[in-house]
Structures are given as structure tokens and as C-alpha cells.
C-alpha positions in Angstrom: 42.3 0.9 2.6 41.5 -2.3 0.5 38.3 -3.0 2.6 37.4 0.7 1.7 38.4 0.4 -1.9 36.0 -2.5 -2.1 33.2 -1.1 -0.7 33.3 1.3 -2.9 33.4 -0.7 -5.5 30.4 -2.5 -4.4 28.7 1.2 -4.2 29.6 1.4 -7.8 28.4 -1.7 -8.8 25.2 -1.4 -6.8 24.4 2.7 -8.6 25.1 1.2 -12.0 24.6 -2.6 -12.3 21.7 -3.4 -10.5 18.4 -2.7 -12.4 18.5 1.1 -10.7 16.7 -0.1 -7.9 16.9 3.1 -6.2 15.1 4.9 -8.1 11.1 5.1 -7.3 9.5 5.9 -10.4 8.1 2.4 -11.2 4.5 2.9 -10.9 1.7 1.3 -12.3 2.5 1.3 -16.4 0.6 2.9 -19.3 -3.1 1.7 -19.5 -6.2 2.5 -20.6 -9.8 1.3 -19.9 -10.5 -1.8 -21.5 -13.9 -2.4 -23.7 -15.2 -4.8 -21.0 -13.9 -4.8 -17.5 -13.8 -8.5 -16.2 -15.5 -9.5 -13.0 -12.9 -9.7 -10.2 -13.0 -11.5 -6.7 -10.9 -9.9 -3.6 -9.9 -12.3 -1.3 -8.8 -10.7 2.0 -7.0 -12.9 4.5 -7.6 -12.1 7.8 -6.6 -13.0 11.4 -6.4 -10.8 14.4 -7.4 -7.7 12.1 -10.3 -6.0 14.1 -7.5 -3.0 15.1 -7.2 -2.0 11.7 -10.5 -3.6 9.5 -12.3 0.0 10.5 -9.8 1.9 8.3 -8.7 -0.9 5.7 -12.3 -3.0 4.6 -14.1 0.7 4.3 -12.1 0.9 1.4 -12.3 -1.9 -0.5 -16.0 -2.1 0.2 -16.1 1.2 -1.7 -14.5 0.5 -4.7 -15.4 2.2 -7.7 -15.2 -0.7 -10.1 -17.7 -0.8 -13.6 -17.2 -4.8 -13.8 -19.1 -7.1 -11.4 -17.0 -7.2 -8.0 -17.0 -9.2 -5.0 -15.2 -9.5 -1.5 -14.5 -12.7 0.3 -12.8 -11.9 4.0 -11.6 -15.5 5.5 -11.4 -15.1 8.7 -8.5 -17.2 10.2 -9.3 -18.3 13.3 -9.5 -14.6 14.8 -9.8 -14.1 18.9 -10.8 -10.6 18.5 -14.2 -10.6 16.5 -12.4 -10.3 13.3 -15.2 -11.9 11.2 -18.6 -10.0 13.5 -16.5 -6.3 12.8 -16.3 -7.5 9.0 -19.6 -8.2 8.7 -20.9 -5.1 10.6 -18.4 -2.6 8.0 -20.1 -3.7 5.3 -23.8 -3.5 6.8 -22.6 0.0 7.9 -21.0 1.4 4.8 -22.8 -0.8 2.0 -20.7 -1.1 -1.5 -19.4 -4.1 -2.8 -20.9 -7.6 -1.8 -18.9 -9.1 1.8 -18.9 -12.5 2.3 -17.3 -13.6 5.3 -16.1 -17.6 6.3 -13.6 -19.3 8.0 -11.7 -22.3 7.1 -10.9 -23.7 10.6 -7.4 -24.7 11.3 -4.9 -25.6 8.7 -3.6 -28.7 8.4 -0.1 -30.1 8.3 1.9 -28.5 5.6 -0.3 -25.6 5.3 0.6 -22.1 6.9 -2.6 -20.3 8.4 -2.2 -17.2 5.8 -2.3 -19.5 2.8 -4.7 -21.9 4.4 -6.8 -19.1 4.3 -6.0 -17.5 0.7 -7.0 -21.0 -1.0 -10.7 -21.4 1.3 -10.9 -17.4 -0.1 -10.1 -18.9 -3.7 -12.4 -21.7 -3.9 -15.2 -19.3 -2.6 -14.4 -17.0 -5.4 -13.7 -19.5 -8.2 -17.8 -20.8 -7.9 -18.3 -17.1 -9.0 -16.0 -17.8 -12.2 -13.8 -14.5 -12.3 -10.8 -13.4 -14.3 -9.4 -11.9 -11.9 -8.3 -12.5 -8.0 -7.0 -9.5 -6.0 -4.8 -10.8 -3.1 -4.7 -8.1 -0.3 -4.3 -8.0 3.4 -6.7 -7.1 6.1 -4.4 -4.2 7.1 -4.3 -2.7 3.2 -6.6 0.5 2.2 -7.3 1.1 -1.3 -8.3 4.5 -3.0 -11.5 4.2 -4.4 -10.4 3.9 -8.1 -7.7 1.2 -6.6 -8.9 -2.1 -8.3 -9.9 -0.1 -11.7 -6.4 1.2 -12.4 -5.2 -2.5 -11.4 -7.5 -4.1 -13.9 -6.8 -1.4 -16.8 -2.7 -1.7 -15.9 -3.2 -5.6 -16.0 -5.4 -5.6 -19.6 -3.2 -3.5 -21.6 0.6 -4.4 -20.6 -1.1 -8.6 -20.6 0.2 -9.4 -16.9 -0.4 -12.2 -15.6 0.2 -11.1 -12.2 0.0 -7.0 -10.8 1.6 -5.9 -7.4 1.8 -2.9 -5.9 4.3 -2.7 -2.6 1.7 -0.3 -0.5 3.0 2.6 1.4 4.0 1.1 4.7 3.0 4.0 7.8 5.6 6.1 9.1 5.2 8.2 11.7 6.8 7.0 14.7 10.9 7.7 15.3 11.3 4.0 14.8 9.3 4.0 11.5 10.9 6.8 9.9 14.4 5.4 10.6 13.5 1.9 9.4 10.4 1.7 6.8 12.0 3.1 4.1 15.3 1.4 4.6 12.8 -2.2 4.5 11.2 -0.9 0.9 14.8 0.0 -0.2 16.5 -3.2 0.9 13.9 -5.3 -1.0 14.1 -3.3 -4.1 17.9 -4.2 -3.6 17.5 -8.0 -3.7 14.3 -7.7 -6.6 15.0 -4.5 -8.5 11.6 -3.3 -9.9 12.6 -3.0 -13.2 14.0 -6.8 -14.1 10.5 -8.2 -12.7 8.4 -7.0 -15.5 10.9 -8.2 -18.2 10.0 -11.5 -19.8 13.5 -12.5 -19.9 14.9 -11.6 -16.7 14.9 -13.9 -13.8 13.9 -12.2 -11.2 10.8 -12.3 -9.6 8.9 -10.9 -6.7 5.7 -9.6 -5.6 4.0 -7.5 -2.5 2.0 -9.5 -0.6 -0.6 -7.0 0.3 -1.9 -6.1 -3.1 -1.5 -8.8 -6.3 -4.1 -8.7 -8.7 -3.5 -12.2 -10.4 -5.3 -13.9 -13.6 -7.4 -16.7 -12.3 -6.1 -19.1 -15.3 -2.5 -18.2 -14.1 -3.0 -18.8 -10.4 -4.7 -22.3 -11.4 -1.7 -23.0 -14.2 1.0 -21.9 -11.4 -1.2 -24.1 -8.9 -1.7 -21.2 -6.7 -1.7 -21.4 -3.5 -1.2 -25.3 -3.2 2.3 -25.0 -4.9 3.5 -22.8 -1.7 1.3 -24.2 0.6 4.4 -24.2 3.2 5.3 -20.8 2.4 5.5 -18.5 5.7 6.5 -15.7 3.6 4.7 -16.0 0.4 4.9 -13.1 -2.3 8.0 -13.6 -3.7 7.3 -17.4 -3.6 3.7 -16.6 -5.8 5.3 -14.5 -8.3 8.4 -17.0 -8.8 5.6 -19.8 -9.0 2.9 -17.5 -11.9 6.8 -16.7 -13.5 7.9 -20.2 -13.9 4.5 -21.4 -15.2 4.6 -18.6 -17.9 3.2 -15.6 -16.4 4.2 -12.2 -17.4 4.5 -9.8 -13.9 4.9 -6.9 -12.6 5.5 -5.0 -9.6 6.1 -1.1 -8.6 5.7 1.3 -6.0 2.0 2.1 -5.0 0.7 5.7 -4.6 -2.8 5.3 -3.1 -2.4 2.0 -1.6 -1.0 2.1 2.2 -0.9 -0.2 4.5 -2.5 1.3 8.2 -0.6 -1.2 10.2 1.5 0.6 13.0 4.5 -0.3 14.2 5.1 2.6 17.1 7.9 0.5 19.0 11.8 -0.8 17.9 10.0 -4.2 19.1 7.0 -4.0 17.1 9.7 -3.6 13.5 12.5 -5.9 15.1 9.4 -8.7 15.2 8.4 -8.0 12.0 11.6 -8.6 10.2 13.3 -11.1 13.0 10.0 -13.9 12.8 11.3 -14.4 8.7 14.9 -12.9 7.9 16.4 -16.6 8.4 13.8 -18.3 6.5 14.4 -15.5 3.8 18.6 -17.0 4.1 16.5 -20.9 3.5 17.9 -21.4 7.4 21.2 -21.8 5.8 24.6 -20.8 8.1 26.6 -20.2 4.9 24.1 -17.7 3.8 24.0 -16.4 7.2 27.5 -15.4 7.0 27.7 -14.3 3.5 25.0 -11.8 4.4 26.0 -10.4 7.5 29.6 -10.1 5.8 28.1 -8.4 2.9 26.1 -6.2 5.0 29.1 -5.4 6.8 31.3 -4.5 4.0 28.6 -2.1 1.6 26.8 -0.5 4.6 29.3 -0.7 7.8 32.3 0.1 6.2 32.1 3.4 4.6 31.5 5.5 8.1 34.0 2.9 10.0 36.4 4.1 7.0 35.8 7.3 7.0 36.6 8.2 10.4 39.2 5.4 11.6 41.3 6.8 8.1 40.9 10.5 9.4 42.0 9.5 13.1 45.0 7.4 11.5 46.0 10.1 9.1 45.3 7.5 6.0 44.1 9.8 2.8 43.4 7.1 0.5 40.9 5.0 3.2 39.0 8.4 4.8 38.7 9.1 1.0 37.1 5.8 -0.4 34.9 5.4 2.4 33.5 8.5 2.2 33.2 8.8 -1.0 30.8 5.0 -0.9 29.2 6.6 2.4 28.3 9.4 -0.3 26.8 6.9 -2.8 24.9 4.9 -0.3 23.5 8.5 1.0 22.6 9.4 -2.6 20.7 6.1 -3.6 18.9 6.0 -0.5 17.4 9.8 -0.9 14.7 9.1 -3.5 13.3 6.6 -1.6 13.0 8.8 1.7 11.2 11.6 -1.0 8.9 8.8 -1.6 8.2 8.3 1.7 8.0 12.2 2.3 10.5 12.2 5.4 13.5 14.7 6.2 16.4 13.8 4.0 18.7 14.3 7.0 17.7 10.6 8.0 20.1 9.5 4.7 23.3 9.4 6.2 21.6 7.3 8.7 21.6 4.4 6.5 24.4 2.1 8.4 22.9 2.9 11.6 19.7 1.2 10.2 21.9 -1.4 8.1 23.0 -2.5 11.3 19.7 -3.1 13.4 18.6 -5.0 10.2 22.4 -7.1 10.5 21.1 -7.9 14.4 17.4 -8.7 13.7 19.0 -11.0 11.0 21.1 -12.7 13.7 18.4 -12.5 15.9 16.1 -14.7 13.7 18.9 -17.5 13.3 19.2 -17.7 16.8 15.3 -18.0 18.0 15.7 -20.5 14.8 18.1 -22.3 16.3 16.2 -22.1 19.9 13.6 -24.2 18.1 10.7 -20.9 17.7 11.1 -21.1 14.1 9.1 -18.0 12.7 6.4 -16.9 14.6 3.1 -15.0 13.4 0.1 -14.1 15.3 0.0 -16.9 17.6 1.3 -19.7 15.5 4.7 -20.9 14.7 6.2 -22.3 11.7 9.3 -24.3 12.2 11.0 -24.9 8.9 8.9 -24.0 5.8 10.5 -25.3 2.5 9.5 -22.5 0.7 10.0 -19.4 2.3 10.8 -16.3 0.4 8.9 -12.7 0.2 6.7 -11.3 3.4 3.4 -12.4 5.0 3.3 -8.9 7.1 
């Protein structure tokens, strides 16, 4: 009964004390077109991306921008024609200039993805713009994308811009754990602290962060998380502690078209970084999977083991927090249009996202470190947010 009691509790804590995270209305702030829009380079890290360039680079190419605008796709170290498919996209479909190099293989210290985000950056930076757009190969834009971006940036003064794209769900698997990754991580960095001066926390979405080009150079972006295999929350605590003012919200026409049909395909995903998220710390470890346990695990356990026992007070604490957890997940599944009887599916999801967690401090501890795309990173100092 007192294990029920305090996971309610936590559910109360959680509804009421923790910047709202569920709710899903932070989208991009209040803007307006500036007098003159500022030229802007989009640096698009890419490696292993010819599956999805066709539907993603399309996109950006056709970006209906009124300032001067330019693409720089690094290709890093593909296998698959990456860099020949990029370069035939934008002979195809025209648009915005393409420029497409490669930086060869990082060196020590250096992960591959931000090895290749600072070759993209020194590219740009001979072209002297205000403004870098950070995305991923795998991210499609609507056409008025990178305007709304610039006009959001320009009239709230960020620093810094991110927009956590709509991640594709269509498959079982993606529809039972997508949302419940966007809701987790809105958990840990509610939406609404980050664009507050004064508040602490910081994050970012990897796969679309318009950033000031005198920030990124003050925060000494990317150099300062050079070792970062997960690296958005690591660039928006970096442009944060320099100064920057940043923001970040749900996107509405910016989705990522990377699939993830299989259980394996999302178990890899989150697996290859959850223990560098914990720093590769056992204590954290432990804390976590307890805390997971007790807000997400207990409620159903409660409910049911205090009906079979004939204990009131425990069936009626834990389902009353299974009842909370079901009604702060909702909004997010509206956002992601799927069936709200996936809701009360939450702990069942909770609890594949305990055993990935596990799962990455034992292939950790096996000496695989986290793995992406053919390389391996075996412990990273810095190593918060998602390279995915």
C-alpha cells in the first residue's frame, strides 16, 4: 500500500510540478517577418542516408526562403553512394545551392557525426552567415520550414531554435513506442523551462536546430562536444552556458522519414545511448530502473495484486496513478494522431524502455560501448541528447 501511495504521489508530483511537460502545445512562438532576412547555411550530416535522401534533401532543396540560402551535405564516409544520390537530387529538382564534401575519417576524440557538422561549419562559415541550420539526412522540411525558423528566431532573440520533428509511426512497434520516446524526453527536459532565461534546463532536437553563428562560435560549437555520441542536449547546454537564449517545441511540418518497422530496429535505437545518457554510471543505473519501476510499473502491479488480495486502499492508489499516467500520456498520442486505446499501454512500453536501458549497460560493460552506423564509441565524456 505504501509503494502504491508513493507512486501516486510521484503521479502527482509529475501532473503538477514538472514544467507540464505533457502537454503538446509548445510550438514555434509568436513571430513575424523580419525587415531583412539573414543569409543562412544548412549543414546536413550525412552517412549511410541514400534510403531516405530521395524523400528528406527534396525538401530542403526546395525551401522557400527570401534571404540568400545554401546547403552543405557532408558526406561521412557513406558505403551506399550517399554523396553521388545528393548530388544527383539537386541536379534533378534544382532549388537551393548543394554542395557536397566529405571530411574523411575523424580523428581521436572526435565522433563521426560531429566530425562531420564542424567540416559542414567551416564550409559555411567562408560564406559568412548568421545563421546555421543543423538537420539530419533523414529530416524533411515543409517548404516555408527555414522561414518560420528564421522569423521565430528574430523576434523571440534565440540564440538557438529546435524543433523535435515528428518521428514516423506506422508500424505496431512505432505506434506503441514513438510517442512514449517524445513523451519520456519531454519528461527529463520539459519544453517550457528551456526557453526561460533563468531556468536550468536545457535541451535541443538534434534533427532541426537553427543556431546563431556568433553563438555556435562563442559556445565553441562543435569542438566543445567533439566526444559527444549523443549531441543535442550537449549543444544547447553548451549555446546556454555561453549565454544563449533557446528554445525548443514540438514541430508540425518537420518529420523525420526514418522507419523503424521492427522491435529491433527501436530497441537499437534507444539501447546504442541509454547508458551513456546515465554518464555509464551503476548508481544511476539503479536509481533509474528503480524510478522507472515505481511511477510506471507500480500502478497496474497495484492495481490488480490489491484486488486479488482484497486490499482497498492499494487497488485504489494504484489505480488512481495508472489513471494519471493514462491521462498525461493522451495528448501526446493526439499529437501523434494514434488510437487513444494505446494509453493504458504506457507500463507495457515503460518496461521495454527499463530492458533496452539494461540492455545498453550490459553491451557497455561487454566492451561495445554505443554503436552507430558502423562505428563504435566506447566511453564519450559528453554524452547527453540523441544522434538518431
Amino acid at each position: 500500500m505504501w509503494i502504491a501511495a508513493g507512486s501516486f504521489a510521484a503521479w502527482l508530483w509529475l501532473l503538477f510540478c514538472q514544467g507540464f511537460f505533457w502537454r503538446t502545445d509548445i510550438r514555434l512562438p509568436a513571430r513575424t517577418d523580419p525587415d531583412h532576412w539573414p543569409s543562412v547555411c544548412v549543414v546536413v550530416p550525412a552517412r549511410d542516408e541514400a534510403a531516405v535522401l530521395p524523400e528528406s534533401l527534396p525538401s530542403l532543396l526546395a525551401q522557400d526562403y527570401p534571404g540568400r540560402a545554401e546547403i552543405f551535405l557532408v558526406d561521412d564516409g557513406s558505403s551506399d553512394g550517399t554523396g553521388e544520390l545528393a548530388r544527383e537530387l539537386s541536379s534533378r529538382h534544382g532549388g537551393l545551392p548543394l554542395t557536397v564534401d566529405s571530411p574523411g575519417e575523424p580523428p581521436a576524440g572526435w565522433t563521426g557525426k560531429l566530425w562531420a557538422v564542424r567540416h559542414g561549419i567551416g564550409l559555411a562559415r567562408a560564406r559568412g552567415p548568421e545563421y546555421l541550420l543543423l538537420t539530419d539526412a533523414d529530416i524533411a522540411h515543409a517548404p516555408d520550414s527555414l522561414r518560420e525558423l528564421v522569423a521565430a528566431a528574430r523576434s523571440g532573440g534565440f540564440d538557438a531554435v529546435s524543433l523535435m520533428a515528428r518521428l514516423r509511426v506506422e508500424s505496431l512497434w512505432e505506434r506503441l513506442v514513438v510517442p512514449a520516446f517524445v513523451y519520456f524526453f519531454a519528461q527529463l527536459y520539459p519544453f517550457r523551462r528551456i526557453g526561460r532565461r533563468s531556468a536550468r534546463t536545457s535541451a535541443a532536437a538534434g534533427g532541426c536546430v537553427l543556431l546563431r553563428t556568433d553563438a555556435a562560435e562563442r559556445a565553441r560549437i562543435p569542438d566543445a562536444i567533439r566526444q559527444a555520441v549523443i549531441d543535442d542536449v550537449a549543444l544547447a547546454r553548451a549555446v546556454k552556458g555561453a549565454g544563449g537564449h533557446i528554445w525548443l517545441g514540438l514541430a508540425e511540418r518537420v518529420d523525420s522519414v526514418r522507419p523503424y518497422p521492427r522491435l529491433h530496429d527501436l530497441w537499437r535505437m534507444v539501447s546504442r545511448s541509454a547508458y551513456a545518457q546515465l554518464r555509464h554510471n551503476p548508481l544511476l543505473l539503479l536509481g533509474t530502473v528503480l524510478g522507472l519501476a515505481l511511477v510506471y510499473l507500480v500502478p497496474p502491479v497495484a492495481l490488480f495484486s490489491g484486488l486479488a488480495a482484497g486490499s482497498t486502499a492499494t487497488a485504489v492508489l494504484g489505480g488512481l496513478a495508472w489513471l494519471v499516467m493514462t491521462g498525461t500520456y493522451v495528448p501526446m498520442l493526439r499529437y501523434y494522431g494514434q488510437p487513444l486505446w494505446l494509453a493504458p499501454l504506457l507500463p507495457f512500453t515503460a518496461f521495454l524502455y527499463l530492458l533496452m536501458t539494461v540492455d545498453s549497460a550490459v553491451q557497455h560493460y561487454r566492451g561495445r560501448g554505443a554503436a552507430w552506423k558502423g562505428r563504435t564509441y566506447a566511453r564519450p565524456d559528453a554524452v547527453v541528447g540523441d544522434e538518431s
